[in-house]
C-alpha positions as CSV (number, residue, x, y, z in Angstrom):
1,X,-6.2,48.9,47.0
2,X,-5.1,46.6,44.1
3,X,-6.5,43.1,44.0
4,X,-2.9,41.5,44.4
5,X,-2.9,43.5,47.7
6,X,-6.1,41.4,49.4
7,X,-4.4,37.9,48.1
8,X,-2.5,35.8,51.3
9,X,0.8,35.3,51.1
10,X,3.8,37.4,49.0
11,X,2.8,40.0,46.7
12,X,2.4,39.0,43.4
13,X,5.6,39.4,40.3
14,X,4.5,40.9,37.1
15,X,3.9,38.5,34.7
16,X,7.1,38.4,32.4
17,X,7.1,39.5,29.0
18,X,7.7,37.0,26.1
19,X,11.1,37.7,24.6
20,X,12.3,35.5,21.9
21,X,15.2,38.0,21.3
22,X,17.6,36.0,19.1
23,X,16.1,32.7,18.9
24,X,16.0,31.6,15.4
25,X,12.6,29.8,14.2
26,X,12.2,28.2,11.2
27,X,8.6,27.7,10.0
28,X,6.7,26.3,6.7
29,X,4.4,28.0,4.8
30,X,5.3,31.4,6.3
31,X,4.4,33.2,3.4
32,X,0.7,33.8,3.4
33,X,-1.9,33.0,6.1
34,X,-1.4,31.4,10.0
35,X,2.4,31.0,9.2
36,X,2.5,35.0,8.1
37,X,0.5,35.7,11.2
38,X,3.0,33.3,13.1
39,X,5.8,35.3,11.4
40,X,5.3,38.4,11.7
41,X,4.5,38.3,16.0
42,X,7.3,36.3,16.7
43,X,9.6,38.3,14.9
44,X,8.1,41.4,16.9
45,X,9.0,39.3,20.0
46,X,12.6,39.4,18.4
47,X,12.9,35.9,16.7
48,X,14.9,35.3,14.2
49,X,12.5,34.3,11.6
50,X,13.5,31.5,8.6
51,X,10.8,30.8,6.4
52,X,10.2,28.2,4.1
53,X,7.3,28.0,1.3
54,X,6.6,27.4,-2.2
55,X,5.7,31.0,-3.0
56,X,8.8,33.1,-3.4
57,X,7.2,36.0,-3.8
58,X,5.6,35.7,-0.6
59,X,8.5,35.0,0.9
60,X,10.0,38.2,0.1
61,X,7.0,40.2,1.3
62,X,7.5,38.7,4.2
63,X,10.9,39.3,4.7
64,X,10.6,42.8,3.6
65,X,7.6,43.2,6.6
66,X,9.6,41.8,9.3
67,X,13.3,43.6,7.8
68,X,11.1,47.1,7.7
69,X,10.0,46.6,11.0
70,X,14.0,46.3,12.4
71,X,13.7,42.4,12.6
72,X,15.9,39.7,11.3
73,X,14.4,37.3,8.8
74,X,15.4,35.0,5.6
75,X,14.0,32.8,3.5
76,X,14.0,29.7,0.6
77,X,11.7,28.4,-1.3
78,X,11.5,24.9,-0.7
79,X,9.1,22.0,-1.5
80,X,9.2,21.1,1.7
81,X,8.1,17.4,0.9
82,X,11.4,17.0,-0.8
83,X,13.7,15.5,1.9
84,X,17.1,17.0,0.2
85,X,15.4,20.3,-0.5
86,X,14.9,20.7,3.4
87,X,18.2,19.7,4.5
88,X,19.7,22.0,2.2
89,X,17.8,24.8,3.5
90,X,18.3,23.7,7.3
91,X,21.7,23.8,6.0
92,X,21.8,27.5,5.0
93,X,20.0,28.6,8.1
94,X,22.2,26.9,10.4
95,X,25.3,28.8,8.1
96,X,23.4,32.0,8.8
97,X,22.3,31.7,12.6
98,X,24.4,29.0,14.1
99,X,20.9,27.5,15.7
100,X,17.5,26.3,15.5
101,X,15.7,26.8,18.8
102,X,11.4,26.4,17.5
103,X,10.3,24.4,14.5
104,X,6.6,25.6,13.7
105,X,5.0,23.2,11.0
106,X,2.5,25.1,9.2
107,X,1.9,24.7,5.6
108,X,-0.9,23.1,4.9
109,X,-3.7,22.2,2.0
110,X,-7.1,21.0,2.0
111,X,-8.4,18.1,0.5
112,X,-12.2,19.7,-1.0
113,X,-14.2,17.8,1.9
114,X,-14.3,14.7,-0.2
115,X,-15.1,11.4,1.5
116,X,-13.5,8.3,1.1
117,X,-15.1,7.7,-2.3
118,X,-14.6,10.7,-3.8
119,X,-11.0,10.6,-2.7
120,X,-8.3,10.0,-5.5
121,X,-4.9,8.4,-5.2
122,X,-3.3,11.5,-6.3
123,X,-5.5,13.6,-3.8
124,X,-5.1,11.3,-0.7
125,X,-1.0,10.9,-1.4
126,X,-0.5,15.1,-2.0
127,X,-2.4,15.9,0.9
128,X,-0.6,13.2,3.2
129,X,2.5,14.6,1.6
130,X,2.3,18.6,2.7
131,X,0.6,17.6,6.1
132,X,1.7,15.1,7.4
133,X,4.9,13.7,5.2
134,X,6.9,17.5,5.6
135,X,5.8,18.0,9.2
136,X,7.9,14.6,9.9
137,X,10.6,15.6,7.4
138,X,11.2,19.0,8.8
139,X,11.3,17.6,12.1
140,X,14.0,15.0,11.4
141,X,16.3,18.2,9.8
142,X,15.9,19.8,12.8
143,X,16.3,17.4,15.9
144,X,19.9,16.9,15.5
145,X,20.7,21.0,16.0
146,X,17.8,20.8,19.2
147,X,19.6,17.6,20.3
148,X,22.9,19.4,20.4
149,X,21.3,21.9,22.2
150,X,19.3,20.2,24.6
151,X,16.4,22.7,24.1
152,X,13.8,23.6,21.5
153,X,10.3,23.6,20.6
154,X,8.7,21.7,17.5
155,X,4.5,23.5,17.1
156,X,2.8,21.4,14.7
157,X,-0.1,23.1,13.2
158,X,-2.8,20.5,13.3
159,X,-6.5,21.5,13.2
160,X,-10.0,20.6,14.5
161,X,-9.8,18.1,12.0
162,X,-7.1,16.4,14.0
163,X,-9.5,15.8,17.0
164,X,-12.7,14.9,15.0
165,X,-13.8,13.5,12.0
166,X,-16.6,16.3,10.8
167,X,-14.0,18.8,9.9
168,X,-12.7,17.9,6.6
169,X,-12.4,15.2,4.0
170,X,-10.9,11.8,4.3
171,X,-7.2,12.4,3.4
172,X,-7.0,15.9,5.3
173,X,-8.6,14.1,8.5
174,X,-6.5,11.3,8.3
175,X,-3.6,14.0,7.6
176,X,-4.0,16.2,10.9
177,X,-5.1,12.6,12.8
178,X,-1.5,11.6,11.9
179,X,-0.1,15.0,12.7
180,X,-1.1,14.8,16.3
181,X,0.3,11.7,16.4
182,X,3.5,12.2,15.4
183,X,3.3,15.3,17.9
184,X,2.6,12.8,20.6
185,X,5.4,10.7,19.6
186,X,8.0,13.4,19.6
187,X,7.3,14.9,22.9
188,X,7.7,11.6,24.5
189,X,10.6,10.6,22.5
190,X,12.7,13.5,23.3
191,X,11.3,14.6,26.4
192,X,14.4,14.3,28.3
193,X,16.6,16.5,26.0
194,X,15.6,19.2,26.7
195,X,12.7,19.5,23.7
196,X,9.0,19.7,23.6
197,X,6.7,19.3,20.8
198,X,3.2,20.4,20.7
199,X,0.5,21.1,18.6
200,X,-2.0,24.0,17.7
201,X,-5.7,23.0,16.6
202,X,-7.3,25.8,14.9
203,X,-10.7,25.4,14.2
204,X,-12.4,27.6,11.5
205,X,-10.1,30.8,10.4
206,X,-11.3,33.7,8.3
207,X,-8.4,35.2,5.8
208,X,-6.8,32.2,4.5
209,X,-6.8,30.3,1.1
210,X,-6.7,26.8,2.6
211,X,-10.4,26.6,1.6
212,X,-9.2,27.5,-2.4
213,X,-6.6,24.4,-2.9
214,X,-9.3,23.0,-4.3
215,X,-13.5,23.1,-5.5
216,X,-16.0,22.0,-3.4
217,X,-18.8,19.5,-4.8
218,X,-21.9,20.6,-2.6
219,X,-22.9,17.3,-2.2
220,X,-19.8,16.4,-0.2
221,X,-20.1,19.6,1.7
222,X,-23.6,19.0,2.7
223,X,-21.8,16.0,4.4
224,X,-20.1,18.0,6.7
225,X,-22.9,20.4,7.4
226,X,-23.6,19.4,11.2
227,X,-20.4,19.9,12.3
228,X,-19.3,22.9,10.2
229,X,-22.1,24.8,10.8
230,X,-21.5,24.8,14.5
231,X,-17.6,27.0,14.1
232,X,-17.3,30.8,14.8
233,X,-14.8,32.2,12.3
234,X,-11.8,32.8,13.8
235,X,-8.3,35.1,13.0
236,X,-5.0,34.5,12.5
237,X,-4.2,36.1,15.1
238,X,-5.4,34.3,17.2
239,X,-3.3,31.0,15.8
240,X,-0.3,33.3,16.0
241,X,-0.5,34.3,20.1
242,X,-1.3,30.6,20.7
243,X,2.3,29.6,18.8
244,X,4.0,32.9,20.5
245,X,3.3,30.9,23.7
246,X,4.3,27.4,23.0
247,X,7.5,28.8,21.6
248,X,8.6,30.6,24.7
249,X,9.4,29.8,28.2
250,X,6.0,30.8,29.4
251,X,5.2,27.3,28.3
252,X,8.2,25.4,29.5
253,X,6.9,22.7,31.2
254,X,3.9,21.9,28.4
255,X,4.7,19.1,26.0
256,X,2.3,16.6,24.0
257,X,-0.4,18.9,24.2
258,X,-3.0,19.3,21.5
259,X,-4.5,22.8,21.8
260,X,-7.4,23.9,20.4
261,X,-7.9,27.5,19.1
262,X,-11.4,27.3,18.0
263,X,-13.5,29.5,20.0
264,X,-15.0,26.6,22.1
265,X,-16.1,24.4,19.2
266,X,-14.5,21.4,20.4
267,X,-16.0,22.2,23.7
268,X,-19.6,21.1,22.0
């Protein structure tokens, strides 16, 4: 006898597969790391994939992965802090695909786990820039096409670092601080057309070069020490099948939620 058999009440439906079959997604920093992870499984859910990043030789590989595999993808390279570069490329999308149905917000750089007063200008105002700065710029290009729509999904992904302070330096705190925020702001805002935005929090990821933007001085590690010490390295996988949920209709009626993907960290 199968378990659904003992439960009360009707027998249970199969639990529906995710298909993203030609719903077109636009992401940032697709080319290497979470956003290839992201990529590549929502394009095997049948996405439309549209990446923008810096690299465009990453971008091709990309491409080329998801194309070889019978999917549909393009991409531009973009600095996606440049408001006219984005539009441009939402542009060309929209000319290709007609749509934009999920925005994920990926790309992202570290800061070297300085503190406040190790913390340059130039640091603190590049740092703000890719994390925070693009997230909100993307988001702009895109809520007109949702709008019109009245449906989409906006993923921000934030970090560990967005819920504490112990998980980075100053301006990449302050930077995934300000991401949840604006991912707060934009679920509310648009709430009632038809669009939700939520955010990932991934806490410590093996087999990404996040950690190689920039050195780090030992003696602003050894800051960090009690907290950092604490993570379990985590996948990009794992990143990728929490996005694949929040940009299908298994997660319809979730908005303004930060969730973490840290193996229980933020549970401590």
């Amino acid at each position: 006898m199968s378990m659904n058999s003992q439960l009360p009440g009707p027998a249970a439906a199969p639990l529906p597969a995710i298909d993203l079959t030609g719903r077109v997604v636009v992401l940032t920093g697709g080319a290497a790391g979470l956003g290839r992870a992201a990529a590549l499984t929502l394009a095997r859910h049948g996405a439309f994939i549209g990446i923008l990043d810096k690299s465009a030789k990453g971008i091709e590989a990309v491409v080329g992965e998801i194309e070889a595999a019978g999917g549909k993808a393009w991409g531009a390279a973009a600095d996606i802090t440049d408001e006219q570069a984005v539009d441009r490329a939402i542009s060309q999308l929209v000319e290709r695909w007609s749509n934009i149905d999920v925005l994920i917000n990926c790309a992202g750089i570290f800061d070297g786990l300085r503190p406040a007063a190790s913390t340059s200008n130039e640091l603190w105002n590049r740092v703000i820039a890719v994390n925070l700065t693009a997230a909100f710029v993307m988001t702009r290009a895109v809520l007109p096409y949702m709008t019109r729509a009245g449906r989409g999904s906006i993923i921000n992904v934030a970090s560990e670092a967005g819920l504490r302070g112990g998980c980075g330096g100053a301006a990449y705190v302050a930077s995934k601080h300000g991401l949840v925020g604006l991912t707060r702001s934009v679920a509310w805002s648009y709430r009632t057309s038809g669009i939700r935005c939520n955010a990932v929090c991934p806490g410590a990821i093996g087999e990404t070069d996040i950690m190689n933007d920039s050195a780090i001085d030992p003696a602003d590690a050894e800051i960090f020490l009690p907290v950092m010490s604490l993570a379990t390295e985590g996948r990009p996988q794992s990143i990728a099948d929490a996005v694949l949920f929040l940009a299908s209709d298994l997660s319809a009626f979730v908005n303004g939620v930060m969730l973490p993907v840290d193996g229980g960290w933020s549970a401590g």
